[in-house]
RODO-2510 file (C-alpha; in nm, 4 decimals, decimal comma):
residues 178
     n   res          X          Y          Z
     1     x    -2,6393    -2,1277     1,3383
     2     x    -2,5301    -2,0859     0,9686
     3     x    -2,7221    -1,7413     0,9568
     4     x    -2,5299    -1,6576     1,2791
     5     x    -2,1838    -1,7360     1,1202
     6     x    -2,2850    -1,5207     0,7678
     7     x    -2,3860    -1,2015     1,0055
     8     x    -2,0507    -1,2910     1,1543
     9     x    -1,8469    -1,2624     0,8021
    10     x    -2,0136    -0,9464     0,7062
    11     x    -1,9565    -0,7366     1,0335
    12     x    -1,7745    -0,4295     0,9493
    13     x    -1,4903    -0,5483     1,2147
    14     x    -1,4631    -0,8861     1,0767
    15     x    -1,4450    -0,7218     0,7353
    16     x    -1,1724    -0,4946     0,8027
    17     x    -0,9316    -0,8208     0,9700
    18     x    -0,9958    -1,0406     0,6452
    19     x    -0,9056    -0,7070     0,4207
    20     x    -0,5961    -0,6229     0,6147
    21     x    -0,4875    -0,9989     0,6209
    22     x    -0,5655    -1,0021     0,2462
    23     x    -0,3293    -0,6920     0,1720
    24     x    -0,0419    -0,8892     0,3415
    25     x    -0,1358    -1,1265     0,2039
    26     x    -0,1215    -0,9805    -0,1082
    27     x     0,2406    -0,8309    -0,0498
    28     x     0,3613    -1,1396     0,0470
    29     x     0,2808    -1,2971    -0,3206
    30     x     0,3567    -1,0073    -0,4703
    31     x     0,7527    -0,9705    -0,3098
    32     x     0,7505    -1,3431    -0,3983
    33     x     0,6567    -1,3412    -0,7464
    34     x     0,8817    -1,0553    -0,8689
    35     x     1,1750    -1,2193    -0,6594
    36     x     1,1034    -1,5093    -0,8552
    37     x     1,0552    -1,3646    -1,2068
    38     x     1,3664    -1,1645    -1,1205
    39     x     1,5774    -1,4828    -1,0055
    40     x     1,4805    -1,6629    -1,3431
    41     x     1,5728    -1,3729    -1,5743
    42     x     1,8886    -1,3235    -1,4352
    43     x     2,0991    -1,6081    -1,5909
    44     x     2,3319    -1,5382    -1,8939
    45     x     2,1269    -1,7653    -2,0876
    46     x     1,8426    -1,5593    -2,0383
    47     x     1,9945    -1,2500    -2,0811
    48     x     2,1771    -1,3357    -2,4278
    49     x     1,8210    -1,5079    -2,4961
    50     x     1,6374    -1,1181    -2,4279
    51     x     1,8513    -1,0017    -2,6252
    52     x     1,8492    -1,2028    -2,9506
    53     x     1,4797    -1,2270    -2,9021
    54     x     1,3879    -0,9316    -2,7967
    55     x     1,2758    -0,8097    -2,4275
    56     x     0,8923    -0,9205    -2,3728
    57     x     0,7795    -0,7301    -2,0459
    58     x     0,4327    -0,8653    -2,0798
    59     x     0,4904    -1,0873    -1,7724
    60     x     0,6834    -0,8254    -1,6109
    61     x     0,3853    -0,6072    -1,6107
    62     x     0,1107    -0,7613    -1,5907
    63     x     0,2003    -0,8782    -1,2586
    64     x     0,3031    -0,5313    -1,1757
    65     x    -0,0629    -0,4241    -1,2921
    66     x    -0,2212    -0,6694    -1,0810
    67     x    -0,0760    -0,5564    -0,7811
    68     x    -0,1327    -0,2341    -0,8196
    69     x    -0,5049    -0,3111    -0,8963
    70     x    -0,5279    -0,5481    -0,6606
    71     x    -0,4308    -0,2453    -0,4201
    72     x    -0,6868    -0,0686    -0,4739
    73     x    -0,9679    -0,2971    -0,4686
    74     x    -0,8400    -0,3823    -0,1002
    75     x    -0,7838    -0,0477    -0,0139
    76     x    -1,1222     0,1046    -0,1428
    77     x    -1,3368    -0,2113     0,0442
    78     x    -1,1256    -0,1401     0,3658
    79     x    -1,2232     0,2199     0,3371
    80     x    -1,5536     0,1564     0,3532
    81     x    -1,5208    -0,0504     0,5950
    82     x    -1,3688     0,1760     0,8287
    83     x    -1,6436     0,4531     0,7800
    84     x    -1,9035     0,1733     0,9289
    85     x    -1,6344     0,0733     1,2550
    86     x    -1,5621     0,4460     1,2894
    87     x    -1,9236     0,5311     1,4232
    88     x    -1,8828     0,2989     1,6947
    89     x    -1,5414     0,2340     1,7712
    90     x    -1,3007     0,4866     1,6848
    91     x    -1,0062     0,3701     1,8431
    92     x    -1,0484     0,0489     1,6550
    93     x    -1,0851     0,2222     1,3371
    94     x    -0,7545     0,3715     1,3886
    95     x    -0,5288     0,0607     1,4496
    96     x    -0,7335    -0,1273     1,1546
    97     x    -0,5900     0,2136     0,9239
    98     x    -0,2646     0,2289     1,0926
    99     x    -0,1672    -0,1440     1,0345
   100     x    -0,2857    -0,1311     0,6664
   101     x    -0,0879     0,2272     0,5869
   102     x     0,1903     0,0830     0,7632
   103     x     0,1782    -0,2171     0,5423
   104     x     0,1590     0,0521     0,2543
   105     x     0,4571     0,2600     0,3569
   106     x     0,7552     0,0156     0,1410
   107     x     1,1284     0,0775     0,3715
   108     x     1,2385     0,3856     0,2102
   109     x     1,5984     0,2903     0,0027
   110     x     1,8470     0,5776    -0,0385
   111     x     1,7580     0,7440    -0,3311
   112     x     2,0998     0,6661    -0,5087
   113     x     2,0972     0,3018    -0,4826
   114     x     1,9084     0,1541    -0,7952
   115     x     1,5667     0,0024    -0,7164
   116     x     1,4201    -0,3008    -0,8710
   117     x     1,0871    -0,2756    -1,0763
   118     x     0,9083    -0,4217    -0,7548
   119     x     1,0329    -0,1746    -0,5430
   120     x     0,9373     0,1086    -0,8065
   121     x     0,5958    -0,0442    -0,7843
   122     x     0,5577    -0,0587    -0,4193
   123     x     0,5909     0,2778    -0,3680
   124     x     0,3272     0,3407    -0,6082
   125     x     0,1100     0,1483    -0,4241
   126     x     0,2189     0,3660    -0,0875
   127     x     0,0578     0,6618    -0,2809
   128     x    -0,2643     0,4567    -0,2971
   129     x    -0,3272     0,4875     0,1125
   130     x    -0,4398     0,8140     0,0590
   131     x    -0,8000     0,7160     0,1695
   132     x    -0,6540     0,5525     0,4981
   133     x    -0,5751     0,8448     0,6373
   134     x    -0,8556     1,0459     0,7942
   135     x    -0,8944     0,7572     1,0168
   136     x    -0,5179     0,7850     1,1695
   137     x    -0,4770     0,9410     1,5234
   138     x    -0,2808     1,2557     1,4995
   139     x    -0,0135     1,1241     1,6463
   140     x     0,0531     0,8141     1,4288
   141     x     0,0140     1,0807     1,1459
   142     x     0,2547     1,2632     1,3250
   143     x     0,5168     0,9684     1,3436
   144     x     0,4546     0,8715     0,9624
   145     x     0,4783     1,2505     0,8501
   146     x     0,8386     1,2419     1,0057
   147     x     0,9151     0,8778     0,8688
   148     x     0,8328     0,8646     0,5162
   149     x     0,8628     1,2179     0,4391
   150     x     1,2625     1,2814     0,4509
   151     x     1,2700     1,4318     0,0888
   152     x     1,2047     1,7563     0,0404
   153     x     0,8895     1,9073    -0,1130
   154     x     1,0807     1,9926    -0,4328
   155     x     1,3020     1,6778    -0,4856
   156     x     0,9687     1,4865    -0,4440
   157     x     0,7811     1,2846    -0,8075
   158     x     0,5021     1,4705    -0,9179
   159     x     0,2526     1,1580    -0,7308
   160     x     0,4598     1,1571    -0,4131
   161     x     0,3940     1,5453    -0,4081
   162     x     0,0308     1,5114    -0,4867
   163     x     0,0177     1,2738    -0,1532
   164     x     0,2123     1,4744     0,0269
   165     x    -0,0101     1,7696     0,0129
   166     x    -0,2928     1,5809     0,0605
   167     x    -0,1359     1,4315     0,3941
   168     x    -0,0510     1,7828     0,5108
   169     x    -0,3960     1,8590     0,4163
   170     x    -0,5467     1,6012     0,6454
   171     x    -0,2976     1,6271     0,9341
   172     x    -0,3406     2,0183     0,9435
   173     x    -0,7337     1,9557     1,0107
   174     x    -0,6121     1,6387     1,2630
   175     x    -0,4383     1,9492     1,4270
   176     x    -0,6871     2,2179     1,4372
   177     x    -0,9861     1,9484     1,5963
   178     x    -0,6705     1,8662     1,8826
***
């Protein structure tokens, strides 16, 4: 029974539900900590305090860090997870990718309000999807390409660019195999 339930844990499938879950997951604390850190830096105290003393963003970014590193671990395990269910259930694949890249994919905020350092982060982290995609249908790449690409080529940041060629890259050969 207990070698039965091991097998279980290490399935590819079973994998890629405990990674996804785990990225939320992940999100979740990260939204929550930044609120938080946010929320207790905000008083007058502590601003008259950051200022006397000095700013320390230690705090500030190593949590930042460790999201973004934390990203990537879960993104790179998924990945290879996904080669494995790929094989021998495609359609599968795709909704495990599609739910994680939409996790990845931060709601855009009109470039001319201010963002907070969180949101700055999380869309570094969107960049990090990159190896999600060549397991997306075309269509869902499709939908995303018209979603989170509403800036133009040239107003893009220099990562956002590098992404966005390398999603045109894989959606043109998504095309040509339709």
């Amino acid at each position: 029974m207990q070698n039965g339930i091991q097998e279980n844990e290490r399935h590819p499938k079973k994998q890629a539900e405990y990674l996804i879950d785990k990225l939320y997951e992940h999100y979740d604390n990260y939204i929550e900590k930044s609120y938080r850190y946010e929320q207790e830096n905000k008083s007058i105290t502590k601003l008259f305090e950051k200022w006397f003393r000095g700013f320390d963003s230690s705090a500030s970014d190593s949590m930042h860090q460790e999201f973004l590193d934390g990203i990537d671990k879960i993104v790179t395990q998924l990945s290879e997870q996904l080669k494995q269910i790929q094989q021998d259930a495609p359609d599968l694949c795709s909704d495990f990718a599609e739910k994680a890249v939409r996790r990845l994919m931060a709601p855009k905020i009109p470039r001319n309000q201010p963002r907070s350092n969180a949101e700055w982060y999380m869309t570094i982290a969107e960049y990090q999807c990159a190896p999600l995609l060549p397991y997306l249908k075309l269509e869902v790449m499709e939908e995303l390409r018209g979603t989170i690409f509403k800036v133009s080529r040239r107003m893009m940041f220099p990562k956002e660019r590098e992404f966005f060629d390398e999603f045109e890259r894989i959606l043109k050969a998504k095309r040509e195999q339709a």
